[in-house]
C-alpha positions, -999 to +999 in steps of 0.1 A: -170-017+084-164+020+084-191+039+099-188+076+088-164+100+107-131+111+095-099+094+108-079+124+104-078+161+118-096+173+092-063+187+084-044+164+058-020+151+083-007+114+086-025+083+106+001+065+123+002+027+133+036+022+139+060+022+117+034+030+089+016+062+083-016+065+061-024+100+050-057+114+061-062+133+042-064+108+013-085+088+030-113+110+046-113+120+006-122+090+001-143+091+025-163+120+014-164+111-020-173+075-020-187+067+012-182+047+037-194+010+026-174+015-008-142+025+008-145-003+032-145-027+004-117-006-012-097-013+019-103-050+019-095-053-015-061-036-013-056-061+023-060-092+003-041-074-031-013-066+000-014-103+011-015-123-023+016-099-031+037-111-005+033-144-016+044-134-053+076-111-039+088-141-026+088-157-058+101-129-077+129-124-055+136-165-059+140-163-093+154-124-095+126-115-123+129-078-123+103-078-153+076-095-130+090-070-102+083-042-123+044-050-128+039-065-095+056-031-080+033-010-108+000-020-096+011-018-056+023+016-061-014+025-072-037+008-049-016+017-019-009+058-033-046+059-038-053+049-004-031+069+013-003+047+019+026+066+011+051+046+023+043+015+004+033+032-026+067+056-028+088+022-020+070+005-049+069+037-070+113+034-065+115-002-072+096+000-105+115+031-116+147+003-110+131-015-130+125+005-157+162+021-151+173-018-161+190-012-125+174-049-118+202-053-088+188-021-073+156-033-077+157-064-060+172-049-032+148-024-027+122-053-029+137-070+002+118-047+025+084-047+002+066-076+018+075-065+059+059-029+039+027-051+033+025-065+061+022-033+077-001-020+054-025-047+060-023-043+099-029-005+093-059-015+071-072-038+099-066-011+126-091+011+106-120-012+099-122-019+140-120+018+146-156+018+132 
């Protein structure tokens, strides 16, 4: 659980774990505006949204359903931009504009990377909760 503090420099910079960067500025937002014991439960309920998405890009990749891609990508690119994932959400945000574009090839291939992008998120998501 998050106990109070800000993660950040109390300058809007970027969180790194790795390979994946959460802004902190989103988050101590967050913070701020909803408290602690809400944004923890934010947080875990983008982690398991991350990890039951994994699951599903596999499948959508299986059977190259761009449509599927498209809203899978659409609500990924929201939970992880309102978080402060950039990363994830920009790389969802470009897969459902594919989408959209009917550049399904495009798409798909950009979609390779999206569950390692997940993983990621979810380890940064972890990394957080045992800061506090």
């Amino acid at each position: 659980m998050i106990m109070g503090g800000k993660i950040g420099s109390g300058q809007g910079g970027a969180y790194p774990f790795g390979a994946t960067v959460m802004d902190s500025g989103v988050f101590d937002g967050l913070l701020d505006i909803i408290g602690a014991e809400a944004l923890t439960e934010v947080l875990d309920s983008c982690r398991r949204q991350f990890e039951d998405s994994q699951i599903e890009v596999a499948a959508v990749l299986g059977a190259r359903d761009v449509m599927r891609l498209r809203h899978l990508t659409h609500d990924l690119k929201s939970s992880a931009l309102n978080i402060g994932l950039n990363e994830l959400g920009s790389l969802a945000r470009a897969i459902e504009t594919a989408c959209r574009e009917n550049r399904g090839q495009d798409a798909l291939d950009l979609a390779e990377g999206l569950s390692e992008r997940m993983a990621q998120a979810c380890a940064v998501i972890k990394a957080i909760g045992s800061l506090h």
